[in-house]
C-alpha positions as CSV (number, residue, x, y, z in Angstrom):
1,X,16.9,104.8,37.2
2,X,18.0,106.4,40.9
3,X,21.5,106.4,41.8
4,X,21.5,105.6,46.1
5,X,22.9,108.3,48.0
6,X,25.8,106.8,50.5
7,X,24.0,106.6,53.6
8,X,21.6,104.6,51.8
9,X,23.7,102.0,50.5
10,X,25.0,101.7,53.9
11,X,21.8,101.3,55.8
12,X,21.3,98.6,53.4
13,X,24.7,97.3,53.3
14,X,25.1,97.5,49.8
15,X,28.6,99.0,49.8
16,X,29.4,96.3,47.8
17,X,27.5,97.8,44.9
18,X,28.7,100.6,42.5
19,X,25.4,101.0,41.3
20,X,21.6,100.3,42.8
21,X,19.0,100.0,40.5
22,X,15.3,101.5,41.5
23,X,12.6,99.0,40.8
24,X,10.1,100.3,37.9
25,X,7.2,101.3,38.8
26,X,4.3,99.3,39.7
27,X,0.4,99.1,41.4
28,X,0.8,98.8,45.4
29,X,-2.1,96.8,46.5
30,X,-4.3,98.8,49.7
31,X,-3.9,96.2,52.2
32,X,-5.3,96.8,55.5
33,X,-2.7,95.0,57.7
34,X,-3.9,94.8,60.7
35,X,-1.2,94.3,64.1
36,X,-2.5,92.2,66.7
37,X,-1.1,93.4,70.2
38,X,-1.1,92.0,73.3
39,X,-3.3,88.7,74.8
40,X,-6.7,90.5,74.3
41,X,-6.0,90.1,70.2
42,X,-7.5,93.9,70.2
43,X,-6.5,94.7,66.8
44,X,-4.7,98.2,66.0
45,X,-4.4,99.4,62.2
46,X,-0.8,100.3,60.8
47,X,-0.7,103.6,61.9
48,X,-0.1,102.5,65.7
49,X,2.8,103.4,67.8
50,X,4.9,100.4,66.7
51,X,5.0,101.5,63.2
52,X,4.5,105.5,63.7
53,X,7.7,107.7,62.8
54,X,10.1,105.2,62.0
55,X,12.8,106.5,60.0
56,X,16.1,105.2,58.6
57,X,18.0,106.2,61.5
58,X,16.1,104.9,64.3
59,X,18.2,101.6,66.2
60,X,14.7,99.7,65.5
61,X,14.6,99.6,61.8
62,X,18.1,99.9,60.4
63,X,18.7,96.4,59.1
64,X,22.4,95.6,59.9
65,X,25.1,97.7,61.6
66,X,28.6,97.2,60.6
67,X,29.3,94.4,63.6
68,X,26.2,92.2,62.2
69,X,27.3,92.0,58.7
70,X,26.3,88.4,57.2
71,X,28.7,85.8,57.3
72,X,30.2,85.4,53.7
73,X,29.5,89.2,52.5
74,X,32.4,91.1,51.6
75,X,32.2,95.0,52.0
76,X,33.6,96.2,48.6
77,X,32.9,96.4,45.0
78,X,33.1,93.1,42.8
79,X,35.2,93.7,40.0
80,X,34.4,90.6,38.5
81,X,30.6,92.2,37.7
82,X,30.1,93.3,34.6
83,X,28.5,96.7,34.3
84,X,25.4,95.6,32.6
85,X,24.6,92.6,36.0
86,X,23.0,94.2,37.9
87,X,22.7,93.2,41.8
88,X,20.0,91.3,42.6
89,X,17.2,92.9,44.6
90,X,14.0,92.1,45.9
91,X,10.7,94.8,46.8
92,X,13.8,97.2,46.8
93,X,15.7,95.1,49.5
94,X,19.1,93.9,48.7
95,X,19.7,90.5,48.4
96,X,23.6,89.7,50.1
97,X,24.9,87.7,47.1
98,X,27.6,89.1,45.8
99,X,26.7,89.6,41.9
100,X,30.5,88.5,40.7
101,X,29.1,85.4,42.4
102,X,25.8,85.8,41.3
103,X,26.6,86.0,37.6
104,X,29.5,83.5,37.5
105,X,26.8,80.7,38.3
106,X,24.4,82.3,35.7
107,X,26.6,82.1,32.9
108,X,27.4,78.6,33.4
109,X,24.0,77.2,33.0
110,X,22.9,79.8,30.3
111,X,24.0,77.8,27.4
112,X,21.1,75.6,26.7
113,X,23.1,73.1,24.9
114,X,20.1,70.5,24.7
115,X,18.0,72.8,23.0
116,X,20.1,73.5,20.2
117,X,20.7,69.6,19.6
118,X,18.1,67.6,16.8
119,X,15.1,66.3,19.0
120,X,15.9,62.9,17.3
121,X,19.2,63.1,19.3
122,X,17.5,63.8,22.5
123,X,15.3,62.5,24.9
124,X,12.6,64.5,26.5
125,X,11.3,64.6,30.4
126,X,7.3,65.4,29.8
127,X,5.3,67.6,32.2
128,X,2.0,67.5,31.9
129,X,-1.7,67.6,33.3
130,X,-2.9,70.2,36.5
131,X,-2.7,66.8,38.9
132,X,-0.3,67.4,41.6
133,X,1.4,65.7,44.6
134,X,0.5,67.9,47.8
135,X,0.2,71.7,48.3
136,X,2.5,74.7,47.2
137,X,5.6,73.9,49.2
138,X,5.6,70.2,47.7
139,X,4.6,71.8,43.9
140,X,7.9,74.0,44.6
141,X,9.9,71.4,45.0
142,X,8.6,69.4,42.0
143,X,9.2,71.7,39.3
144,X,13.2,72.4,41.3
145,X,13.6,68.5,41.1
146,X,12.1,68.2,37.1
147,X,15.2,70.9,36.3
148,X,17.5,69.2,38.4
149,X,16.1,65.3,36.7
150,X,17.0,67.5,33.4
151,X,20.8,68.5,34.4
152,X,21.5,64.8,36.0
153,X,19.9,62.7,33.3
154,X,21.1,64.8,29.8
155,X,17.4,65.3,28.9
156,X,15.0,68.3,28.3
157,X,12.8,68.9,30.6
158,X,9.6,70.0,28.0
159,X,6.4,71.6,29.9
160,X,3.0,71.5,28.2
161,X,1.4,75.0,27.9
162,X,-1.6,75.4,30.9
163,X,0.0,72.3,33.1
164,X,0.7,72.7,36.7
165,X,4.0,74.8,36.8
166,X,2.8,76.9,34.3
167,X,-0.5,77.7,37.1
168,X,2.7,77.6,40.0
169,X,5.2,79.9,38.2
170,X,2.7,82.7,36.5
171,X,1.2,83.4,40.2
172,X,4.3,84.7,41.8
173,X,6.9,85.0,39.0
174,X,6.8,85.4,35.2
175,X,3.6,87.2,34.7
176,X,2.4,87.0,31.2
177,X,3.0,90.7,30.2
178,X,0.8,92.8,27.7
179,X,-1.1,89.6,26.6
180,X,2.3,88.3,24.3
181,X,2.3,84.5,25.4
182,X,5.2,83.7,22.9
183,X,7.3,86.2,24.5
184,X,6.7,84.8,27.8
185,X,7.2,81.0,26.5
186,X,10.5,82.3,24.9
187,X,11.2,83.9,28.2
188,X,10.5,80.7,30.1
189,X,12.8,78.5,27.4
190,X,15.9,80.8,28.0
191,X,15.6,81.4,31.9
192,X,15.0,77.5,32.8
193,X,16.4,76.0,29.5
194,X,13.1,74.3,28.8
195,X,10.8,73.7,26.1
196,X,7.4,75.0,25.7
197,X,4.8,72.9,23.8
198,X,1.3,73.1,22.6
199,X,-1.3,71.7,23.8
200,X,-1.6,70.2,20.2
201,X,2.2,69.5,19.8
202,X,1.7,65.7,19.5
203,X,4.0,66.4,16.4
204,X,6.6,68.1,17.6
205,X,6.9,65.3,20.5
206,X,7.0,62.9,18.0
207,X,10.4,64.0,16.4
208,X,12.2,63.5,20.1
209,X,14.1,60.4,20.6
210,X,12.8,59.1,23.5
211,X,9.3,61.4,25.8
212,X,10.1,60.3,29.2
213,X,6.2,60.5,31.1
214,X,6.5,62.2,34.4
215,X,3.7,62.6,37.4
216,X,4.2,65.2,40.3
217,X,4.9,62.3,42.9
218,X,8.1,61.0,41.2
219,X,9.2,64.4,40.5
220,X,8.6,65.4,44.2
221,X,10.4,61.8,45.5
222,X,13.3,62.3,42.9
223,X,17.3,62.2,44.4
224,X,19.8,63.9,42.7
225,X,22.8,61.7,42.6
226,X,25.7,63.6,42.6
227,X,27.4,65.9,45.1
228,X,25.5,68.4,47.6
229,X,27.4,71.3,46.3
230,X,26.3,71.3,43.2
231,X,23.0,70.6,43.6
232,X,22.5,73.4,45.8
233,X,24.4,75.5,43.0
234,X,22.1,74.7,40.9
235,X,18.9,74.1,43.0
236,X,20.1,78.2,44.0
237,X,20.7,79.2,40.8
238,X,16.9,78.3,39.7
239,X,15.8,80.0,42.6
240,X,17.5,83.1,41.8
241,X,16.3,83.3,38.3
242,X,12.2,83.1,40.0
243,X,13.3,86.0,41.8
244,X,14.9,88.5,39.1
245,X,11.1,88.1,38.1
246,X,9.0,88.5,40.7
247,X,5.4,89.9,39.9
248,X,4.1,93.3,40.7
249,X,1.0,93.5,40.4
250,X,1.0,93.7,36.4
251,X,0.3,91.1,34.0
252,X,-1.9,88.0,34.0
253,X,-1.2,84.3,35.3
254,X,-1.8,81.2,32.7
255,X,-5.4,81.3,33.3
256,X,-5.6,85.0,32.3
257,X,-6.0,86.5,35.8
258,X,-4.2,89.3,37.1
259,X,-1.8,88.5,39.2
260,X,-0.6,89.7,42.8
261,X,2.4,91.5,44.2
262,X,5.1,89.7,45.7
263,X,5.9,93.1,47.6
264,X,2.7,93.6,48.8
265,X,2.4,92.6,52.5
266,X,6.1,94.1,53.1
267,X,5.0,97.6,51.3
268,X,2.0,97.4,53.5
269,X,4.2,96.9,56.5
270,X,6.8,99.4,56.0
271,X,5.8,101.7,52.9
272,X,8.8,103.8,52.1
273,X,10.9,102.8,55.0
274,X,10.8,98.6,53.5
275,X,14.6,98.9,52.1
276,X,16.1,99.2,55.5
277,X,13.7,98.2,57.9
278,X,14.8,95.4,60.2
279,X,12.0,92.6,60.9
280,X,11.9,89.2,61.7
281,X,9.1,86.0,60.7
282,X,7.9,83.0,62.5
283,X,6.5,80.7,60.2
284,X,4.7,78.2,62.7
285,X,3.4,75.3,60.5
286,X,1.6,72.3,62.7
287,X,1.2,70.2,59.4
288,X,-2.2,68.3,61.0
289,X,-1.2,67.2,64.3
290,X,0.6,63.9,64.4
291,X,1.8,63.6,61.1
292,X,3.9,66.8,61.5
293,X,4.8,65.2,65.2
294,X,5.7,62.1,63.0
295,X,7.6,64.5,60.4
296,X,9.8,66.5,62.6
297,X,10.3,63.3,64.4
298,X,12.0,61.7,61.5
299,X,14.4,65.1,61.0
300,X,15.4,65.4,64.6
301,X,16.9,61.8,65.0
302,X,18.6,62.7,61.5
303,X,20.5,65.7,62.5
304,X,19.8,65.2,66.4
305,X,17.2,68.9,66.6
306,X,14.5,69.2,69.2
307,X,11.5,66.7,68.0
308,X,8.9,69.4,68.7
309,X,10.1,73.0,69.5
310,X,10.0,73.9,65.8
311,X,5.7,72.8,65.9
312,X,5.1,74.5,69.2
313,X,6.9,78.0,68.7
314,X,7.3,78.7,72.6
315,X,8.2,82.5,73.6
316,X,11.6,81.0,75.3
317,X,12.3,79.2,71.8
318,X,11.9,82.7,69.6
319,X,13.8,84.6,72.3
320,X,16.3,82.1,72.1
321,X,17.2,83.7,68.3
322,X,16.2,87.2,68.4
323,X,17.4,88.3,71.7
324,X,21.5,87.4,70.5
325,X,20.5,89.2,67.3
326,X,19.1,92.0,68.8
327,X,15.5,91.9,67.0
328,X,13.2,91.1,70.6
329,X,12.3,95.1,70.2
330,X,11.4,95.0,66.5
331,X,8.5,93.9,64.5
332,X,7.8,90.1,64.4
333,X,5.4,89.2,61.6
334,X,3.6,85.9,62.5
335,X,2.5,83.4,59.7
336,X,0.7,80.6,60.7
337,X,-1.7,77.6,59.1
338,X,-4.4,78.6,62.2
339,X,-4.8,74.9,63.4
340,X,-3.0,75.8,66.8
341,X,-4.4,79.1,68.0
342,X,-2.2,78.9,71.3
343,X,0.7,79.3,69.7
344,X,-0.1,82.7,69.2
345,X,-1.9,83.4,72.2
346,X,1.8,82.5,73.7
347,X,3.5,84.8,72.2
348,X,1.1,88.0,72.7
349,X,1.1,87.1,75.9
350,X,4.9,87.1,76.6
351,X,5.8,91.1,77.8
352,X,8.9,90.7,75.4
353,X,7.2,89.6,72.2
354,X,4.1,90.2,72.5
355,X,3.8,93.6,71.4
356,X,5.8,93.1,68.7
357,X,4.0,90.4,67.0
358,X,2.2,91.3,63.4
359,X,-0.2,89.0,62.2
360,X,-1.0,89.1,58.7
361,X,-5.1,88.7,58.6
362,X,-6.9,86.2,56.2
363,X,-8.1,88.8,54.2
364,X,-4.8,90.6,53.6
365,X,-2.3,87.9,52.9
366,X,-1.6,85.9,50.3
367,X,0.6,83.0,49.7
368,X,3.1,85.0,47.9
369,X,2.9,88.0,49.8
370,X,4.1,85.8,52.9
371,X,6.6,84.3,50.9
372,X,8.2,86.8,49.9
373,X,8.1,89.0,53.4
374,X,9.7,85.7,54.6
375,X,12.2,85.5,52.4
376,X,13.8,88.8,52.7
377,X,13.4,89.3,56.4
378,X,16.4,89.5,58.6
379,X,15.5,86.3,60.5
380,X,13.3,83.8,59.8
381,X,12.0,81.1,62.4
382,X,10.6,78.5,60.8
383,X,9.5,74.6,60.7
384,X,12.2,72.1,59.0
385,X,9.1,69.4,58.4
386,X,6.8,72.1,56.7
387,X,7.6,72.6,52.7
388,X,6.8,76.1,53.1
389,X,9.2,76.8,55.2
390,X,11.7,75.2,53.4
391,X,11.3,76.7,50.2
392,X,11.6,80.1,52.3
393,X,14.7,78.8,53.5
394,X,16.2,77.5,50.3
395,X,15.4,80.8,48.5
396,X,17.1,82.7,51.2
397,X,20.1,80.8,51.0
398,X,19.9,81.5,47.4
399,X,19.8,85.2,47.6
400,X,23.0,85.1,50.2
401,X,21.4,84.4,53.3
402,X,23.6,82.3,55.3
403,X,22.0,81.8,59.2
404,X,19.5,79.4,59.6
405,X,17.3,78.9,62.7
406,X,15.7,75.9,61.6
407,X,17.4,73.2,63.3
408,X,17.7,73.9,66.9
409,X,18.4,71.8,69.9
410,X,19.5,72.7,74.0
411,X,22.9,72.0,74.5
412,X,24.1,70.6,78.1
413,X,24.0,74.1,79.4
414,X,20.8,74.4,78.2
415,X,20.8,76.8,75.6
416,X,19.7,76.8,72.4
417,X,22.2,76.3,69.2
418,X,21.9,75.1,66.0
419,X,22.7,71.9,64.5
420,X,22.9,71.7,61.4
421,X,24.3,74.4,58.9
422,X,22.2,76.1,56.3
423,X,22.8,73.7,54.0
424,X,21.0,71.1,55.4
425,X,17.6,72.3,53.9
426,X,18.9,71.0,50.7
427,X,20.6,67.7,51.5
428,X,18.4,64.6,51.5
429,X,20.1,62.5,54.3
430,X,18.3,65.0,56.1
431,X,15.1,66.0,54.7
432,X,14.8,63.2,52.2
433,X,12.6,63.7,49.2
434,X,11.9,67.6,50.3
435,X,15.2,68.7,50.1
């Protein structure tokens, strides 16, 4: 354990914190990220002049000065954290919450009651089977709404060993550590209050009350039913718990594979300098066409947001955000599906973003590598219709993140504001069954 010297904590405005914890140890994956500069996509390795000799005191890569403090995040020490709760970090970047915060919404659902009761006085909620209903960001938001089903109906939510959110959650989080699978199922029980069964626990399912069936479309079309503060407490609270165990690089997944490192594009993109250097992300998702035209469409007359600047990703739109904040002058990492190509030829070939822009190549990302980089920049652009995206948006409003860029209109002065506040990614009047 390394105790932060003070100009640390400040770069990383973690002045709240008495202590920072050094993460342990772990492989760092030899990626070859590759920046792509300028319209001629001539590509430039790492060691170009946009990442040479940054340091923690040059203007381009200290994360927030004292004026650009998030909104909600106290300078001071919590007094309410217990020694022993540590503050939440993520590939050694501080998350804002404030762990007094943090750790009062962690003790309230630690309890578990369910589990301790007779399974002939409870009912069960069955997940099973490796079918699922659409791609990662949709699987995401099926196993948050089969905990949530859990908390709003009184039931436990039970997860057959090798189903599908055992595949989604031992790729990025919960890596099955030195081979011990009934550590790791114990672990999983206590952090989501669920039960692990067998393959052959036809027995044990028998002594429940009631095993409510469940497939991956009703879990992903599910509506919590009471109010939107506390299902983003506990949609966030879920959230959190992925991320106090986020892989590294050690341990296998479900099916016995090793698995990746959540930190590994932003170690590859910043090395030693990744705890204070300030970066932004455009996630630019085009979901197929006219579907996502049809998608977005839906949102915007919801909460009244531009129909399509969110698909098209113009250089005026991403100035709009980063030029208030500052950020037009520092590194812009640029995630993308590849159906539009133009998107990004725009933006290399705008003299203000263009040689800024990153781009990730195939053979170096990796979904959670992207994730993760997205989820702990300090602005992220991204698409309100896309899953993705709003699983990067939920998880950064879990971690204390409180600005959202994802619903933007002009105004009748033209310029661009948002519409709707952060928590809007969770609430279903607008985003219907993926909030």
């Amino acid at each position: 354990m390394k105790i932060a010297t003070i100009k640390q904590v400040v770069l990383a405005v973690c002045a709240s914190f008495a202590l920072l914890l050094a993460l342990q140890p772990r492989t760092n994956y030899d990626l070859q990220l590759v920046p792509v500069v300028g319209p001629s996509l001539s590509r430039r390795r790492l060691s170009s002049p946009l990442l040479q000799g940054w340091n923690s005191n040059d203007p381009r890569t200290v994360v927030l000065k004292k004026n650009n403090i998030p909104r909600g995040f106290t300078v001071r020490h919590d007094s309410t954290a217990q020694p022993n709760f540590t503050p939440l970090r993520v590939c050694e970047r501080a998350a804002p919450i404030l762990p007094g915060v943090d750790m009062r919404i962690s003790q309230k659902y630690a309890a578990c009651p369910l589990l301790n009761e007779p399974p002939g006085n409870t009912k069960l909620l069955l997940i099973e089977g490796v079918q699922t209903f659409g791609r990662t960001g949709n699987n995401l938001i099926e196993f948050l709404h089969s905990l949530q089903y859990g908390i709003d109906n009184n039931v436990v939510v039970g997860i057959m060993q090798g189903s599908w959110p055992m595949h989604l959650i031992t790729d990025m989080w919960m890596a099955i550590q030195d081979g011990d699978r009934l550590a790791w199922s114990a672990l999983l029980e206590e952090a989501f209050c669920i039960k692990v069964f067998q393959s052959n626990g036809s027995i044990e399912l028998s002594r429940y009350k009631e095993v409510i069936p469940i497939d991956t479309r009703e879990l992903f079309m599910f509506r919590h039913r009471g109010s939107l503060n506390m299902y983003i407490e506990f949609q966030c609270h879920v959230l959190r718990t992925l991320y106090r165990f986020y892989n590294t690089g050690t341990g296998l997944n479900v099916r016995g594979q090793p698995v990746g490192d959540m930190c590994s594009v932003i170690d590859a993109l910043f090395g030693e300098q990744k705890r204070s250097a300030a970066y932004s992300v455009i996630h630019s998702r085009s979901l197929e066409g006219e579907p996502g035209l049809r998608l977005l469409g839906r949102i915007a007359k919801k909460v009244g947001c531009d129909p399509v600047a969110a698909l098209e990703m113009e250089p005026e739109y991403v100035k709009a955000i980063l030029a208030p904040l500052g950020m037009l002058e520092r590194p812009i990492l640029f995630l993308t599906d590849g159906q539009q190509p133009e998107i990004l030829d725009k933006l290399l070939a705008d003299p203000e973003i263009g040689p800024h822009i990153i781009v990730v190549p195939e053979e170096a990302s990796w979904i959670g590598g992207d994730i993760t980089a997205a989820v702990m920049s300090n602005v992220f652009i991204g698409n309100p219709a896309s899953s993705f995206s709003g699983f990067i948006a939920k998880s950064r409003l879990a971690l204390g993140y409180h600005e959202t860029f994802l619903f933007r209109k002009k105004d009748s002065n033209g310029e661009w504001v948002n519409v709707c506040d952060e928590r809007g990614i969770f609430d279903k009047k607008v985003m219907n069954a993926m909030a």
